[in-house]
C-alpha positions, 0 to 999 in steps of 0.5 A: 526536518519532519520524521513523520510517517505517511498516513495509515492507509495512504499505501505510500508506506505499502509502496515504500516497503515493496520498492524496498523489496524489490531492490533487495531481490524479493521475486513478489515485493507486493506480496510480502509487503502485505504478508507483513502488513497483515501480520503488523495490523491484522487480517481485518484492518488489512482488508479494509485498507485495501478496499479503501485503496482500491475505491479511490483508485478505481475512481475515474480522475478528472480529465480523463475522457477514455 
């Protein structure tokens, strides 16, 4: 049984820990999964993360006609 973590920047970990959030009654999971993130890594790494995120998931998936 593999203990590896998600890879940096993959935002499965930033989803992990907001559904962890969420269930434990957070009103804004999303937010304070990236107040910790920025305090964990930076303003800087954060930004870049996120930026990265939203490229390869603003970009149109194969199949998608609409």
């Amino acid at each position: 049984m593999s203990t590896a973590k998600a890879k940096l920047g993959s935002g499965v970990r930033f989803k992990k820990l907001a559904n962890k959030m969420a269930r434990e009654g957070v009103n804004d999971p999303d937010a304070v999964a990236a107040s910790i993130g920025r305090k964990k890594y930076g303003n800087r790494k954060m930004q870049s993360m996120a930026k990265k995120g939203k490229a390869r998931h603003s970009e149109k998936a194969p199949g998608d006609n609409y």
